[in-house]
N, C-alpha and C positions, 0 to 999 in steps of 0.2 A: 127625302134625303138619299142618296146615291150611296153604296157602300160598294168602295173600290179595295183589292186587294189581291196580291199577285199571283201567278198562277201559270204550270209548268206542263203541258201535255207534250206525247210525244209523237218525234217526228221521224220521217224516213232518214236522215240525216245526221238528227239528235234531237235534244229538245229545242220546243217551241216556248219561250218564254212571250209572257205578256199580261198584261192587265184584265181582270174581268171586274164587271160592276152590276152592282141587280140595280134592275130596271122597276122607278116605279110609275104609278101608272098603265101599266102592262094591263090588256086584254086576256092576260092569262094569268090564273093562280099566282105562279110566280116564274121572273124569267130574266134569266142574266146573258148580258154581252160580253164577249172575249177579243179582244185586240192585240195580235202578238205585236212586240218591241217593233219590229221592222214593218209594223202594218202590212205586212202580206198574206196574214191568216184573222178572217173574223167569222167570229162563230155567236151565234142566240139562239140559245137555247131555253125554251120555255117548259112548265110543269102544268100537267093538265089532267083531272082526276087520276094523279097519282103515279103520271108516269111523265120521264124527262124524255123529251123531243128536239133533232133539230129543227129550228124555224127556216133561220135565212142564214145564209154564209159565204164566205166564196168556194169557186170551187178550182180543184177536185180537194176533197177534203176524205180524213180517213172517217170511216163508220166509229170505233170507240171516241174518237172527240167527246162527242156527246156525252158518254158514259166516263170522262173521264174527269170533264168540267162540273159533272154535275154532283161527281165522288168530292169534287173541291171544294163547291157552295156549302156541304153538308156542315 
């Protein structure tokens, strides 16, 4: 089961609102997808002995993303 839930990181602009959902089935520990509103920002992020990673995304994308979607999952 999919656990979706909203989620606000920030942007050069302002924020970046949009949805994340943890992935399951995931090759990885654990690993959630991020989708902003306007689908112009996706981010997955996976967890992997204990440290959060990004996977795949578009880009150019900021470096704290990562650290800021994965301060949300907690």
């Amino acid at each position: 089961m999919e656990q979706e839930f909203d989620v606000v990181l920030t942007g050069s602009d302002g924020p970046v609102e949009g949805i994340a959902k943890k992935l399951d089935h995931s090759a990885y520990d654990e690993a959630y997808e991020f989708i902003s509103v306007d689908e112009t920002v996706h981010l997955l992020i996976a967890k992997e002995n204990g440290q959060w990673t990004r996977v795949a995304g578009t880009d150019p994308y900021f470096s704290g993303w990562a650290d800021e979607l994965a301060e949300q999952v907690k």
